[in-house]
C-alpha positions as CSV (number, residue, x, y, z in Angstrom):
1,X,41.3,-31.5,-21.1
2,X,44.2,-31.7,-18.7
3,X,44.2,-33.8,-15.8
4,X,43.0,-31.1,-12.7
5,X,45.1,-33.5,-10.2
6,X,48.3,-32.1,-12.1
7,X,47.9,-29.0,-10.9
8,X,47.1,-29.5,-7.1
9,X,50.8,-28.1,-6.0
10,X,50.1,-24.8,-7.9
11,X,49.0,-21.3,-6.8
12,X,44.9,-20.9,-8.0
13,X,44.3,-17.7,-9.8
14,X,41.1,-15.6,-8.4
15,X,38.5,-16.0,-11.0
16,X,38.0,-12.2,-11.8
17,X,39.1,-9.3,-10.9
18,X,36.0,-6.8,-11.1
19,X,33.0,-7.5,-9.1
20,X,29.8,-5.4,-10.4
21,X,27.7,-3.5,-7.7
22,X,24.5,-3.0,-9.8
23,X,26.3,-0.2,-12.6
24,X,29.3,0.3,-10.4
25,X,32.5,-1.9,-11.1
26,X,34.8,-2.7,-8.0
27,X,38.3,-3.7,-8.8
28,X,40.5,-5.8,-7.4
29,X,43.6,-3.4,-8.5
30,X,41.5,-0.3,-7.3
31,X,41.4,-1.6,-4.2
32,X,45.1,-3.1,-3.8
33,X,46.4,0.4,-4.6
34,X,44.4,2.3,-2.1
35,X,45.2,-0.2,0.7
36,X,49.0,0.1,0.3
37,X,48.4,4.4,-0.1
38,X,46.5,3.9,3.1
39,X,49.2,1.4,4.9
40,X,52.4,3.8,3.9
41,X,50.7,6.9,4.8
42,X,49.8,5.3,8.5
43,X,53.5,3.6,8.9
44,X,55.0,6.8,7.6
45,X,53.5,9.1,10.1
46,X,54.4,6.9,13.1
47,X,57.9,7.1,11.6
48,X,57.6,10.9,11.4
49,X,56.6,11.4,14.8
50,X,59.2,9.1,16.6
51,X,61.6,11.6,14.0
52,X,60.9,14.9,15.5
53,X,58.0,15.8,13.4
54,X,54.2,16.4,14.5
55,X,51.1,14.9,13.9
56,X,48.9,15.1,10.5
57,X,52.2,16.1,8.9
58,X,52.3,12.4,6.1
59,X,48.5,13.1,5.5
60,X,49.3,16.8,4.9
61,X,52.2,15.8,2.3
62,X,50.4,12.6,1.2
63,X,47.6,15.3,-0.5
64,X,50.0,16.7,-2.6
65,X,52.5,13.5,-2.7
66,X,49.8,10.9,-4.0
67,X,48.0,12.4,-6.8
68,X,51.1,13.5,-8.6
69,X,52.5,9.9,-8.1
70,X,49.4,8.2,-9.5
71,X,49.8,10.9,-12.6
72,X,53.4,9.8,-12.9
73,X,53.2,6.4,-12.7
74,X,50.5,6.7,-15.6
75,X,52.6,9.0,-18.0
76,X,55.5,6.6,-17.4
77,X,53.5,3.8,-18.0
78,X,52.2,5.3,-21.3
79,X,55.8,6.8,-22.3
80,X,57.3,2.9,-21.9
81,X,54.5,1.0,-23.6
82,X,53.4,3.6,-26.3
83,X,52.8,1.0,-29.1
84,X,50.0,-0.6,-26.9
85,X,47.7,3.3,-26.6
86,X,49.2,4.9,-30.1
87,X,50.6,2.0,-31.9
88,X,48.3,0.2,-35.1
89,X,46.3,-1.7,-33.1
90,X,46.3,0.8,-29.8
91,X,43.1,3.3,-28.8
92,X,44.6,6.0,-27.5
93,X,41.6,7.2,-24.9
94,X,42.6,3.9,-23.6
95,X,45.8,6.1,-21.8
96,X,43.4,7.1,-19.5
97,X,41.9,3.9,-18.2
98,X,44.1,3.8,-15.5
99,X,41.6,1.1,-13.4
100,X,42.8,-1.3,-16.1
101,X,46.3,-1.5,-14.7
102,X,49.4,0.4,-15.7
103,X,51.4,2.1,-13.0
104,X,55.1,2.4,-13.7
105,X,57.0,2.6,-10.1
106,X,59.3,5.3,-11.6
107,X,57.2,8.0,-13.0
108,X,55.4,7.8,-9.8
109,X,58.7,8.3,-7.6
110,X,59.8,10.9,-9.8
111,X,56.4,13.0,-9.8
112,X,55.5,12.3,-6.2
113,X,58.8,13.8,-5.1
114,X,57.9,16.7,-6.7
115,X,54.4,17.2,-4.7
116,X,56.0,15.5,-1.6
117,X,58.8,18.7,-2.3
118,X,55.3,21.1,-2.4
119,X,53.4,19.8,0.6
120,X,57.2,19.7,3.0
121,X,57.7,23.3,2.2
122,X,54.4,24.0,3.3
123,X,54.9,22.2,6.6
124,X,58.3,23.4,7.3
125,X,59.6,19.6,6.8
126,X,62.8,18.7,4.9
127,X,61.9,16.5,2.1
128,X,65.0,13.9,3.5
129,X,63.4,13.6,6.9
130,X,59.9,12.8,4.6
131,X,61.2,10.3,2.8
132,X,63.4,8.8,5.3
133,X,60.2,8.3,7.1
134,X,57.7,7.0,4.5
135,X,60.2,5.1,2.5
136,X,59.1,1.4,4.2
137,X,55.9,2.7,3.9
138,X,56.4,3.0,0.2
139,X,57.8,-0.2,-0.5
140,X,54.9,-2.4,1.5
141,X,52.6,-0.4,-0.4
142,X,54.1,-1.7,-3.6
143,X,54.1,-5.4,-2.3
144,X,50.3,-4.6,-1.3
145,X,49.7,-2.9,-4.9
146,X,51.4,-6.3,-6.6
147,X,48.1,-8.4,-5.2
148,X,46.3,-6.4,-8.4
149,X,48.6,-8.2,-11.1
150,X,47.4,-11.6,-9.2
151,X,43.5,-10.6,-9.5
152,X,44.4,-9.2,-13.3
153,X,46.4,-12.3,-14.0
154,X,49.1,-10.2,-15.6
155,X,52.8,-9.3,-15.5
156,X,53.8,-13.4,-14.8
157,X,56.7,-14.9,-16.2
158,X,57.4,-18.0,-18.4
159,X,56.0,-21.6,-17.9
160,X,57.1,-23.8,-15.0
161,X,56.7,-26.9,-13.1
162,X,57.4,-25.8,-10.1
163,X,55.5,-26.0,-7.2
164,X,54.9,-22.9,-6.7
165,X,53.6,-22.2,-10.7
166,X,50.5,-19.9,-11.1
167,X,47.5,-21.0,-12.8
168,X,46.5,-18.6,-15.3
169,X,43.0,-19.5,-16.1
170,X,40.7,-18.3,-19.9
171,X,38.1,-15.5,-18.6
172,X,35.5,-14.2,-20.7
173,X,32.8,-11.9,-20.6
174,X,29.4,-13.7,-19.3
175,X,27.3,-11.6,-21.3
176,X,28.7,-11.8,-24.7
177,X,30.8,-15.2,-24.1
178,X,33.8,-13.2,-26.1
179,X,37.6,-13.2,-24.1
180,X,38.4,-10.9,-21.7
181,X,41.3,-11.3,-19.7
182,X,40.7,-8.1,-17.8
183,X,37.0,-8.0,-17.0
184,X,35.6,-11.3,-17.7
185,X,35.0,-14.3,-15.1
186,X,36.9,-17.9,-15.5
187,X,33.8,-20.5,-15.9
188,X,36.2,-23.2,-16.3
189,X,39.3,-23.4,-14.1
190,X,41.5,-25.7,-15.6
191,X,44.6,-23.8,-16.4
192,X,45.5,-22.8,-19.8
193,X,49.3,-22.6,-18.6
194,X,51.2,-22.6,-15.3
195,X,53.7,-19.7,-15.0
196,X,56.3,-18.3,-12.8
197,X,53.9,-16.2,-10.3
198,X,57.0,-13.2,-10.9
199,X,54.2,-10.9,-8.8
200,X,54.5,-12.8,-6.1
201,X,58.4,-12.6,-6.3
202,X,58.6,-9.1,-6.2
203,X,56.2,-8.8,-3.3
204,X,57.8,-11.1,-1.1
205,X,61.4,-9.7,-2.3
206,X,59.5,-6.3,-1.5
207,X,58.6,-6.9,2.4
208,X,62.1,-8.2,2.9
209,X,63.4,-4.9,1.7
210,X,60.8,-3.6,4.3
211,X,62.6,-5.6,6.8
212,X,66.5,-3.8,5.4
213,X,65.6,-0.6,6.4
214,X,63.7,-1.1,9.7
215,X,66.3,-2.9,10.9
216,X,69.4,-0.6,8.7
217,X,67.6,2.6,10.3
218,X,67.6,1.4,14.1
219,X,71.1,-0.1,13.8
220,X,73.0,3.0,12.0
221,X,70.5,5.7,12.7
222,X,70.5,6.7,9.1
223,X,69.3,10.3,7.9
224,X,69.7,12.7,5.2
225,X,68.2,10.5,2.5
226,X,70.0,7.6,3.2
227,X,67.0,5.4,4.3
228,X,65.2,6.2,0.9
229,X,68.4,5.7,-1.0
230,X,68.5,2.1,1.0
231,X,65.0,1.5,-0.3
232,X,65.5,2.5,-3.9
233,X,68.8,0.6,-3.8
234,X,67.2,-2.8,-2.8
235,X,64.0,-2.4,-4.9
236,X,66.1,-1.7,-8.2
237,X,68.1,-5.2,-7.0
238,X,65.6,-7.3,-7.0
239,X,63.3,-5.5,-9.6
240,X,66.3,-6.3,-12.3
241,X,66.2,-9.9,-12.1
242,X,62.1,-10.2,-11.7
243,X,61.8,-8.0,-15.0
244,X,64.0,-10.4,-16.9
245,X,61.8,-13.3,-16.1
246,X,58.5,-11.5,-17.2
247,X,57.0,-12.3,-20.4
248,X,54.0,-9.8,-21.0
249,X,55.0,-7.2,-24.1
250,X,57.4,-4.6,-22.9
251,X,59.5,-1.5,-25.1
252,X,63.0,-2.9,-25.6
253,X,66.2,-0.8,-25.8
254,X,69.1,-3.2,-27.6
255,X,66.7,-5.9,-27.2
256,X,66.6,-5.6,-23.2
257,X,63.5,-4.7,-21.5
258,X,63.5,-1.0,-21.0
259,X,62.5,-1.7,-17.1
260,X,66.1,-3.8,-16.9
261,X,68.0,-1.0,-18.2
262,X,66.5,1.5,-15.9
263,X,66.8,-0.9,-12.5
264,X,70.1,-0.8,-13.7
265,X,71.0,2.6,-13.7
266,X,68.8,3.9,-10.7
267,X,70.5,1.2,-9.0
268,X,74.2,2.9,-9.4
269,X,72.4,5.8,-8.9
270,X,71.7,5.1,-5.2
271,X,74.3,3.2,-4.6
272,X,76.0,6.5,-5.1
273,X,74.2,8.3,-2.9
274,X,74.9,5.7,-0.4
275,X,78.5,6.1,-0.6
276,X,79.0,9.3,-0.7
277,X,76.6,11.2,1.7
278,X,77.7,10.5,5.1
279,X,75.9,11.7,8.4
280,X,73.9,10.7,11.2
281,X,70.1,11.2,11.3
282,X,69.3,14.7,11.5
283,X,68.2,16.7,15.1
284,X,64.5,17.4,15.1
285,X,65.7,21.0,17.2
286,X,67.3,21.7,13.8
287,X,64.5,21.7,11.2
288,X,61.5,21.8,13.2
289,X,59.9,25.1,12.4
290,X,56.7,27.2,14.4
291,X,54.4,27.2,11.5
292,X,54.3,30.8,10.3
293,X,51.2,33.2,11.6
294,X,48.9,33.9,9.3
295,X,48.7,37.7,8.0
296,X,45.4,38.3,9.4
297,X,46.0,36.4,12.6
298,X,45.1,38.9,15.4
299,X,48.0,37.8,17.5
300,X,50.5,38.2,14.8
301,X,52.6,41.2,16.3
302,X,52.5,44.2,14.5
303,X,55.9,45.9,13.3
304,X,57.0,48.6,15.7
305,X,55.7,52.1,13.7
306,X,52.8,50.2,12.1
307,X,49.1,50.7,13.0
308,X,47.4,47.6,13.2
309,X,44.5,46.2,10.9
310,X,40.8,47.9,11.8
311,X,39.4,46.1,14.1
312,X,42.6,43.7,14.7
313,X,44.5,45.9,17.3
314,X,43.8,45.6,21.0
315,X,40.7,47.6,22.3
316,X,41.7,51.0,24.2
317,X,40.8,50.6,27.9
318,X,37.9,51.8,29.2
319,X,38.0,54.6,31.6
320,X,36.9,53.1,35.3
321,X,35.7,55.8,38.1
322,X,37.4,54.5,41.3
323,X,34.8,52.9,43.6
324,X,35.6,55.4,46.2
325,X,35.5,58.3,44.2
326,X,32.3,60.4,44.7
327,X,30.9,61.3,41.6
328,X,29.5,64.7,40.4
329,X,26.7,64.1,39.4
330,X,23.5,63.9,41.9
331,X,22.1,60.6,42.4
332,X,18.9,59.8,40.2
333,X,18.3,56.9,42.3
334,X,14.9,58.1,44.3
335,X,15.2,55.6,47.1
336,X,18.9,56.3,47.9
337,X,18.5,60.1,47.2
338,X,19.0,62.3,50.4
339,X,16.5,65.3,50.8
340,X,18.6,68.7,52.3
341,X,17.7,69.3,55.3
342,X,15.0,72.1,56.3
343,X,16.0,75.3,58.1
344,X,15.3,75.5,61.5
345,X,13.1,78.2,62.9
């Protein structure tokens, strides 16, 4: 057994990562994703409004936005790492188990756009002033959504001796006393290697790029894009040289991790579009739009030689008799009624 004092210097692994709550099973990743969805939507729409835009608009978008990015990260996930679902040893319903872990950052970029593009329209928002906004948002999520990898004790790099190593502990299942790195409980904490924690890495590399675009976006008043472009710029930088150091199984292209080549090339790819759209940040007064009326909205004007919609139009004014006209009918009223008066003799 290895000495526990050798290890004193080194970050501790949690124990598990799923806590049971009677036939329920909490999970540490679960939970990391939803509280960086939760952060980026809140940081986002305080970015909107100071922007120009109103209120509720993030949460609006976010409806649309977030499911089609969980669905994208999934399918690139799956796409990138086929052999484990479909390959000899794979279970393909496995695809679906998305609580195990298994988000790729592009698919879900790439997907959410697309509902982000579906919920703007619908709010009247241009989908650069969107992502200008929630792009810091975005990128502290991911740093949040990296705490997951820590509690699954995956995605870590190659052995070390550095200070700063991460324990990576043997977890198996109490009930059947079988491995399992995923759901089981570490009884015995002495490390069965000490890795480079590369999850840590990339979250701390991650808030710094938080930091670039605050401070990028106050300084040059950037707009059109050109905040997200900033974001997606720095991630890819850093995301290239933390996915060489990563040793869990990954498809290779020319024997290079797949994830390398495509920092790579998103990379140029925003670096581009950094160069070469130019602009300050747009004027709320010129994309801010009334939100249409809807078509049975009584106060929707109605098109001059139109009748409007029974029961929609306004209500013909009833006919008033002027106090002070006398009316011609006799008074009914027996206590205000005047008798005629009698002949005289």
């Amino acid at each position: 057994m290895a000495d526990s004092s050798a290890f004193l210097a080194t970050i501790p692994s949690p124990d598990r990562g799923v806590w049971q709550l009677g036939p329920f099973p909490l999970r540490a990743y679960a939970l990391c994703i939803i509280a960086g969805i939760v952060i980026a939507i809140w940081w986002g729409e305080r970015r909107l409004i100071a922007r120009g835009g109103e209120s509720g608009t993030v949460v609006d978008v976010a409806v649309y936005a977030v499911p089609f990015g969980l669905v994208g990260g999934r399918l690139y996930h799956v796409a990138t790492d086929w052999p484990k679902y479909f390959g000899p040893d794979g279970n393909p319903i496995e695809a679906l188990y998305i609580w195990n872990g298994g988000l790729g950052i592009w698919g879900a970029i790439a997907l959410g756009a697309v509902g982000a593009l579906i919920g703007c329209r619908r709010r009247g928002v241009p989908l650069a002033v969107f992502a200008d906004a929630v792009a810091p948002g975005i990128v502290v999520a991911q740093a949040v959504g990296r705490l997951g990898n820590w509690f699954n004790q995956e995605l870590f790099g190659g052995p070390t001796d550095l200070p700063w190593g991460l324990e990576i502990y043997r977890r198996i299942d109490p009930e059947t006393g079988l491995p399992d790195a995923l759901g089981g409980v570490a009884v015995d904490h002495t490390p069965i290697a000490v890795v480079h924690p590369t999850f840590l890495y990339e979250l701390i590399w991650n808030l710094g790029v938080a930091l670039l675009l605050v401070w990028a976006d106050r300084k040059f008043r950037l707009g059109h894009g050109r905040v997200f472009a900033l974001y997606v710029a720095g991630y890819t930088a850093g995301r290239f040289w933390i996915e060489i150091m990563r040793t869990d199984t990954a498809t290779l292209v020319f024997g290079v991790r797949i994830n390398v080549i495509v920092s790579a090339v998103v990379f140029l790819g925003a670096l581009a579009y950094l160069l070469l759209v130019r602009g300050k940040r747009e004027d709320p007064a010129d994309w801010r739009q009334d939100p249409a009326p809807d078509e049975d909205d009584p106060a929707k004007p109605t098109p001059e030689g139109e009748e409007p919609p029974a029961g929609l139009g306004p209500k013909p004014e009833e006919a008033k008799v002027p106090a002070d006209t006398p009316s011609d009918k006799a008074p009914s009223d027996p206590v205000t009624r005047k008798e005629d008066p009698k002949p005289e003799a």
